[in-house]
Every structure is written in structure tokens, then in C-alpha cells.
N, CA, C and O atoms as CSV, one atom per row, in Angstrom:
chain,resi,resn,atom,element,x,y,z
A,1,UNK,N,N,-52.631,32.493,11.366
A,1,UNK,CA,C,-52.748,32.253,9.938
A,1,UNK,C,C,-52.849,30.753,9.693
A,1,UNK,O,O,-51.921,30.043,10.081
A,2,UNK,N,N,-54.012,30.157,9.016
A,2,UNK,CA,C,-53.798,28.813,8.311
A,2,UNK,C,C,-53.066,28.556,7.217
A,2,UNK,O,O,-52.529,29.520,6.671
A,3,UNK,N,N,-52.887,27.254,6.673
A,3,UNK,CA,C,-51.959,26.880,5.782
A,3,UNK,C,C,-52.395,27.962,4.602
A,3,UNK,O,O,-51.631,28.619,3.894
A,4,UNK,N,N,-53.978,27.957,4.594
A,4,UNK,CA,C,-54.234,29.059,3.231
A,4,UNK,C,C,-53.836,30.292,2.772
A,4,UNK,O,O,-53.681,30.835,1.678
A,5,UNK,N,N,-53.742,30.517,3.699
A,5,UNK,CA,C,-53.580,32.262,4.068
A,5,UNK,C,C,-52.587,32.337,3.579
A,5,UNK,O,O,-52.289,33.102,2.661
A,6,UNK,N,N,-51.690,31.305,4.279
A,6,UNK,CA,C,-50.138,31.772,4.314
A,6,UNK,C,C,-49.315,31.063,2.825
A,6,UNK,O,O,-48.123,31.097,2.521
A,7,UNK,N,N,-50.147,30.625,2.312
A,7,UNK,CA,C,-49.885,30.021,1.078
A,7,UNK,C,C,-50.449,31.566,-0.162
A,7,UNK,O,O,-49.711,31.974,-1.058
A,8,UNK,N,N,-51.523,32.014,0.063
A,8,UNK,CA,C,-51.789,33.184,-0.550
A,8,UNK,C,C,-50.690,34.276,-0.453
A,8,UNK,O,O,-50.089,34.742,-1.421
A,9,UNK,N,N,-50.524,34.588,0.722
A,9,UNK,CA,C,-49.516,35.691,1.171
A,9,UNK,C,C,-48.321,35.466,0.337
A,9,UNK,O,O,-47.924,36.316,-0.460
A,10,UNK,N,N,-47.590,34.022,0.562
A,10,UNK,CA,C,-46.554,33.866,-0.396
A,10,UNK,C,C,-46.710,34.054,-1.653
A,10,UNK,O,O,-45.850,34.699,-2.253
A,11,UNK,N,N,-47.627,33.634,-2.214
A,11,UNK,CA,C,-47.871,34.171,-4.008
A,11,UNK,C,C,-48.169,35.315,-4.384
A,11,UNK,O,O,-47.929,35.692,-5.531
A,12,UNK,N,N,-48.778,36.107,-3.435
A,12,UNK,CA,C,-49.414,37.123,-3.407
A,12,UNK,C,C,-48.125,38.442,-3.183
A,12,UNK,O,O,-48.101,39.436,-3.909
A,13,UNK,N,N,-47.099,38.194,-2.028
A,13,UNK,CA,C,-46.020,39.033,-1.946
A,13,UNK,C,C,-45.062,38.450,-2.146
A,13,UNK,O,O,-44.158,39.209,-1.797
A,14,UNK,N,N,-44.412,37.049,-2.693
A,14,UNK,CA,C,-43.528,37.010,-2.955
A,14,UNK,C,C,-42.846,36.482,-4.648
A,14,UNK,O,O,-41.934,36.731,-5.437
A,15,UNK,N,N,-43.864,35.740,-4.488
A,15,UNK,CA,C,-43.769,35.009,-6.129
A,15,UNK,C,C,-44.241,35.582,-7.203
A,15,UNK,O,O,-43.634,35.682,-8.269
A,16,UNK,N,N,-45.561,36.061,-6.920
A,16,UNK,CA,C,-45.969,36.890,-8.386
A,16,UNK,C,C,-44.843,38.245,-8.614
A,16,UNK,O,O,-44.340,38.317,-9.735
A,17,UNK,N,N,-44.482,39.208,-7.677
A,17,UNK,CA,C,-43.336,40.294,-7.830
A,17,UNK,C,C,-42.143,39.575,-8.326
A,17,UNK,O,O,-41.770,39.960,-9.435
A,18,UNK,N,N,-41.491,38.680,-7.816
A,18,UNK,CA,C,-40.670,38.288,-8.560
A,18,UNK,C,C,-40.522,37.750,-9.862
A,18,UNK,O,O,-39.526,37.906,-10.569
A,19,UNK,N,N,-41.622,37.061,-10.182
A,19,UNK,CA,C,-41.687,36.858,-12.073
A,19,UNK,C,C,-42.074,37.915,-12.537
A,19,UNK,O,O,-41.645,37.988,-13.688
A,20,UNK,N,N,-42.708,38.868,-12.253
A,20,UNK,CA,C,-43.038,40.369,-12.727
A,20,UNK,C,C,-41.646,41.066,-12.859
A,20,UNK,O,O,-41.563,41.717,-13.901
A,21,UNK,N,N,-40.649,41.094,-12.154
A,21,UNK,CA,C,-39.586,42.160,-12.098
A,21,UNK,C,C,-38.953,41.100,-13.073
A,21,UNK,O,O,-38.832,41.421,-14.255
A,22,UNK,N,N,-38.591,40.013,-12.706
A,22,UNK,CA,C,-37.698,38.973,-13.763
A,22,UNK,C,C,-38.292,39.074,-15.414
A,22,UNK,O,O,-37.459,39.171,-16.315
A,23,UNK,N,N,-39.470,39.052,-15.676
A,23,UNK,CA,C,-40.471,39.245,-17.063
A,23,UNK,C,C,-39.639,40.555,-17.388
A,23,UNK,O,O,-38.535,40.715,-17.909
A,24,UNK,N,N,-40.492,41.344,-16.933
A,24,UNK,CA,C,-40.303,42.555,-17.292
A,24,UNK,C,C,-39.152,43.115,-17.506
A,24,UNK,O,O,-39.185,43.992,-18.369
A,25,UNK,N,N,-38.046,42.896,-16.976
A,25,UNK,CA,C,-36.969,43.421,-17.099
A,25,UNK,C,C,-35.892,43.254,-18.227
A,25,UNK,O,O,-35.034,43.920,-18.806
A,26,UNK,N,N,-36.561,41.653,-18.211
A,26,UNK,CA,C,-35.779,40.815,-19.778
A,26,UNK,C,C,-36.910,41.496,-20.910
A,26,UNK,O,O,-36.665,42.125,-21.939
A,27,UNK,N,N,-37.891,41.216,-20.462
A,27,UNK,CA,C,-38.564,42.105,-21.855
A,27,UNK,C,C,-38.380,43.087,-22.517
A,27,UNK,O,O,-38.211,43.137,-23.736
A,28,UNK,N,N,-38.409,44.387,-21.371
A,28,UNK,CA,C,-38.345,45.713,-21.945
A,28,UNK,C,C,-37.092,45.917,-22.202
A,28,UNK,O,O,-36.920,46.616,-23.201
A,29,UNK,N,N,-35.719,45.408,-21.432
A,29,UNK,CA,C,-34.388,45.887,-21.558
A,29,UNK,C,C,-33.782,44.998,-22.739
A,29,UNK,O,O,-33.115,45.473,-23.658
A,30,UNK,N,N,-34.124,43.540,-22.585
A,30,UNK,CA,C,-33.391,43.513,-23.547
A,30,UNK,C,C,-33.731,42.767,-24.951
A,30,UNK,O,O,-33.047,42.333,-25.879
A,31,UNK,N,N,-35.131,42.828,-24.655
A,31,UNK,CA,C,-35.567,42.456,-26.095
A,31,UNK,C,C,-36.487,43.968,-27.086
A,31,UNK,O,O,-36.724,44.257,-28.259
A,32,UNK,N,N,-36.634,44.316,-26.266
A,32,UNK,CA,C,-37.397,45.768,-26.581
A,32,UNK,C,C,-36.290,46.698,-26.497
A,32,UNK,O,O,-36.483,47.455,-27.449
A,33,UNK,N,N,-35.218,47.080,-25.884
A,33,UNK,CA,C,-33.763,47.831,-25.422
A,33,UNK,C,C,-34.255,49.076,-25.445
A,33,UNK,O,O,-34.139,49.848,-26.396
A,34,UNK,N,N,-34.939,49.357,-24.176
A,34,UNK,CA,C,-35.222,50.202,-23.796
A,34,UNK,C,C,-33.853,50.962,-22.186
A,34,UNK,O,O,-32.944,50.374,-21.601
A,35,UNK,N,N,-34.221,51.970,-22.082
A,35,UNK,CA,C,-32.637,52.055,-21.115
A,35,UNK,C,C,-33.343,51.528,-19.770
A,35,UNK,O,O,-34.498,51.624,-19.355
A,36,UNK,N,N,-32.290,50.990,-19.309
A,36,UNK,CA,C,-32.332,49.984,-18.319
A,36,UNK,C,C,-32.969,50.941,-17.151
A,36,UNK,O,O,-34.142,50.831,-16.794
A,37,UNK,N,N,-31.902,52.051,-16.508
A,37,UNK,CA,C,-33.064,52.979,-15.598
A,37,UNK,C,C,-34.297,53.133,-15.729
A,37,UNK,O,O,-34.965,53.130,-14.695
A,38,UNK,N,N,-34.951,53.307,-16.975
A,38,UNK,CA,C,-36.336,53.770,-17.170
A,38,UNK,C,C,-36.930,52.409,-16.982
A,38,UNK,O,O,-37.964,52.452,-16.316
A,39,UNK,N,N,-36.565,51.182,-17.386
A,39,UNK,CA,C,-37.036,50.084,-17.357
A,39,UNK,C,C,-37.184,49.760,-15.467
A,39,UNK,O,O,-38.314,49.440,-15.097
A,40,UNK,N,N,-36.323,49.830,-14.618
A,40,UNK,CA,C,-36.426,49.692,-13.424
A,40,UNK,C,C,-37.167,50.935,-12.924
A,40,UNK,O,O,-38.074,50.715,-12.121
A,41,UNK,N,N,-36.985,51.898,-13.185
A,41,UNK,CA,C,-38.094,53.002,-12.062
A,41,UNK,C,C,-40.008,52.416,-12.572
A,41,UNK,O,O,-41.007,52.349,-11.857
A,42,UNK,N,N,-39.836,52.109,-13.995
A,42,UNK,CA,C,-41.036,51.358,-14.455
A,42,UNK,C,C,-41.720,50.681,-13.201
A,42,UNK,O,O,-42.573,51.017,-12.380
A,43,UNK,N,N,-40.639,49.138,-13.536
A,43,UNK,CA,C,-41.526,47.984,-13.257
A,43,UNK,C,C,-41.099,48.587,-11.414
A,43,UNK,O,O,-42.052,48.219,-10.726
A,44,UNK,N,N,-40.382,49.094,-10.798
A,44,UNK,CA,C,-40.861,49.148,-9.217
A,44,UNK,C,C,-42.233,50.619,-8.827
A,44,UNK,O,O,-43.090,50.919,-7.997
A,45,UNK,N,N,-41.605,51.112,-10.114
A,45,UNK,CA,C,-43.154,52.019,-9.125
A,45,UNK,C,C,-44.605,51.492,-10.052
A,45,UNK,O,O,-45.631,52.153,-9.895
A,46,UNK,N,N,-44.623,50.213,-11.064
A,46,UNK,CA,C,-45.540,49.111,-11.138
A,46,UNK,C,C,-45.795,48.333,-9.696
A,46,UNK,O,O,-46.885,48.147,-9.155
A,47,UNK,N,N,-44.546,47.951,-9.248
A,47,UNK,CA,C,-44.494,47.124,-8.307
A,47,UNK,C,C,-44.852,47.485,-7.042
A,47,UNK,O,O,-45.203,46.592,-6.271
A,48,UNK,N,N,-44.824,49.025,-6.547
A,48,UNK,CA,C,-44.924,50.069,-5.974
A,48,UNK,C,C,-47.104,49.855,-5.830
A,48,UNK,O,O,-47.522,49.177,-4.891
A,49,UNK,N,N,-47.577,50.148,-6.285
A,49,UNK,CA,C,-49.123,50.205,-7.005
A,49,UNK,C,C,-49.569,49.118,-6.721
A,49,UNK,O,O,-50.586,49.144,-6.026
A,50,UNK,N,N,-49.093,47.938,-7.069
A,50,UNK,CA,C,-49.337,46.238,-6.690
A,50,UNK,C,C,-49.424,46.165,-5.370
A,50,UNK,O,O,-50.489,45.815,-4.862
A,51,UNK,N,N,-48.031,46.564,-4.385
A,51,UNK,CA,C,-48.051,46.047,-2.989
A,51,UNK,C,C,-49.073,46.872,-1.905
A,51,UNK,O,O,-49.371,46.654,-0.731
A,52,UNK,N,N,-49.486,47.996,-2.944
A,52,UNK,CA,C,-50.446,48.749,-2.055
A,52,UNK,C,C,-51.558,47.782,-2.056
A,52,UNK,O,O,-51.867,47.162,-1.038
A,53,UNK,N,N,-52.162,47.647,-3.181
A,53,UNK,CA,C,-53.643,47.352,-3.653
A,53,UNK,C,C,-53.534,46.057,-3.085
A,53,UNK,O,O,-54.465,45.609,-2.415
A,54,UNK,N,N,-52.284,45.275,-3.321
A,54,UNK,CA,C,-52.739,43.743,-2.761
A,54,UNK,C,C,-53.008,43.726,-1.010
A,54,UNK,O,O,-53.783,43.068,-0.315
A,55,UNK,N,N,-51.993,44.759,-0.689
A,55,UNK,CA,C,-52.060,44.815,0.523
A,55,UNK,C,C,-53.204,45.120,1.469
A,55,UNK,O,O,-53.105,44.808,2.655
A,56,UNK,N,N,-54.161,45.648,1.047
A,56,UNK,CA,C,-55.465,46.455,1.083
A,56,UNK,C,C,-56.027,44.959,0.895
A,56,UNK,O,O,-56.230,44.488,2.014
A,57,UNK,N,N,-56.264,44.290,0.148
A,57,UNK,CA,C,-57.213,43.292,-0.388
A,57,UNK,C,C,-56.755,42.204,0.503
A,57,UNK,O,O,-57.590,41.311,0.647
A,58,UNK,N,N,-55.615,42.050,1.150
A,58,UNK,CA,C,-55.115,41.340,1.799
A,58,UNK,C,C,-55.597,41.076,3.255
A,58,UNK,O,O,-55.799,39.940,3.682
A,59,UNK,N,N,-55.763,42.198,3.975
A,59,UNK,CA,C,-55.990,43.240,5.119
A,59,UNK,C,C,-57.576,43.035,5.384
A,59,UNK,O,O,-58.032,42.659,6.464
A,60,UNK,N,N,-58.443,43.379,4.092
A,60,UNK,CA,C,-59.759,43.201,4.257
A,60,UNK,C,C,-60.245,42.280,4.445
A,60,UNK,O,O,-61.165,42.047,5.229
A,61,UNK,N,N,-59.280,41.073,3.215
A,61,UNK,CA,C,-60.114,39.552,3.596
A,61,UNK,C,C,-59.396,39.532,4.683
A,61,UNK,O,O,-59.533,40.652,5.175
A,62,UNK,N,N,-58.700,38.897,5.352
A,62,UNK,CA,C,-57.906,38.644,6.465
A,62,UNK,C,C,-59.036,39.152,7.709
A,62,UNK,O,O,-59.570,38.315,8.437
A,63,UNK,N,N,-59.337,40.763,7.848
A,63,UNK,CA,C,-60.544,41.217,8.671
A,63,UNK,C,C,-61.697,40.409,8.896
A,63,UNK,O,O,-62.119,39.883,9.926
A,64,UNK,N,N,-62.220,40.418,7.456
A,64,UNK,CA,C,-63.013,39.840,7.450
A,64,UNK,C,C,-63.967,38.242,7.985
A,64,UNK,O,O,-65.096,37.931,8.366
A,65,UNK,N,N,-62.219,37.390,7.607
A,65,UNK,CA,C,-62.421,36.360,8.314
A,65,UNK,C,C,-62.432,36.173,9.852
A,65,UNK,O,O,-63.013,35.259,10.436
A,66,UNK,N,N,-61.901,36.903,10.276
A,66,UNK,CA,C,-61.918,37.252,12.028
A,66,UNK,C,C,-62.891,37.521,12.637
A,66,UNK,O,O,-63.786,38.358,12.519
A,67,UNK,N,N,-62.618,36.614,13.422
A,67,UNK,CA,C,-63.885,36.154,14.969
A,67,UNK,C,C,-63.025,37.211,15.701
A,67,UNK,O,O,-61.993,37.829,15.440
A,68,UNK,N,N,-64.258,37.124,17.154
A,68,UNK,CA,C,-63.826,38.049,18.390
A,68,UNK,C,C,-63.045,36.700,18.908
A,68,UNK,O,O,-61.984,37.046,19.427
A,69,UNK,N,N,-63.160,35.770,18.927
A,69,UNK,CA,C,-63.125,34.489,19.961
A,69,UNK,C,C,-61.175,34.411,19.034
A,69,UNK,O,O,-60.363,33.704,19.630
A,70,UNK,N,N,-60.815,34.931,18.085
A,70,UNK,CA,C,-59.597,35.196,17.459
A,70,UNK,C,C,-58.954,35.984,18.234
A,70,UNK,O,O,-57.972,35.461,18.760
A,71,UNK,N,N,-59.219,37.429,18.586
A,71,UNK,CA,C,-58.879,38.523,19.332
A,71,UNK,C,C,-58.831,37.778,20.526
A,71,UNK,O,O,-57.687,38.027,20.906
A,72,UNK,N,N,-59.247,37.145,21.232
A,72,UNK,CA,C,-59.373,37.433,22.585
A,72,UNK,C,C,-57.934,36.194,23.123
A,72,UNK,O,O,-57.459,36.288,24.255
A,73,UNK,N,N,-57.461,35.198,22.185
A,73,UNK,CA,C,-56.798,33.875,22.789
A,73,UNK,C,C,-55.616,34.886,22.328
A,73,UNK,O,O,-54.436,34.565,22.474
């Protein structure tokens, strides 16, 4: 992995989910006061949907950029 990659990966699985669950949670629970369970099964099976799709998009470019002369060292 180059610096890029691995700079994507971090925003990509770690930083954007975490302001998503932090947003969301203050939003819906306690400015909207919605019940807190429904608010968490929400935003993780949101979050659930995200780590697939990014993961997929992740996987492909990543493929994509790969040489054989990668595989073989």
C-alpha cells in the first residue's frame, strides 16, 4: 500500500463511520428524541450497507491498480 491508499482506507473505514455514528446519534436521539435503540439498530445497519459497498469499491480499485510484477515480489 502507498501513502494514498492508506490515507483513503483511513477516511474511508475509519473517519467517515465515526462522524456518521457521532452525527447521527446526537441528531436523531437527542434533538429529534427518537428512542435510542431504534436510533442505533438505524445508523449500524446504515453503517452495515456502507462497509459493504465501500468495501467492494475499495477491493476493485485496489485490483485494479495491480501489476503481476506486484504479485510476484
Amino acid at each position: 500500500m502507498n501513502e494514498k491508499t492508506k490515507f483513503s482506507f483511513v477516511i474511508l473505514f475509519v473517519l467517515l463511520p465515526i462522524i456518521f455514528i457521532i452525527s447521527s446519534i446526537s441528531w436523531r436521539f437527542f434533538i429529534v428524541g427518537k428512542n435510542f435503540f431504534a436510533v442505533i439498530i438505524d445508523v449500524f445497519g446504515i453503517l452495515g450497507i456502507y462497509y459493504i459497498f465501500v468495501s467492494l469499491l475499495f477491493s476493485f480499485v485496489s485490483i485494479k491498480k495491480m501489476n503481476l510484477r506486484d504479485i510476484e515480489s
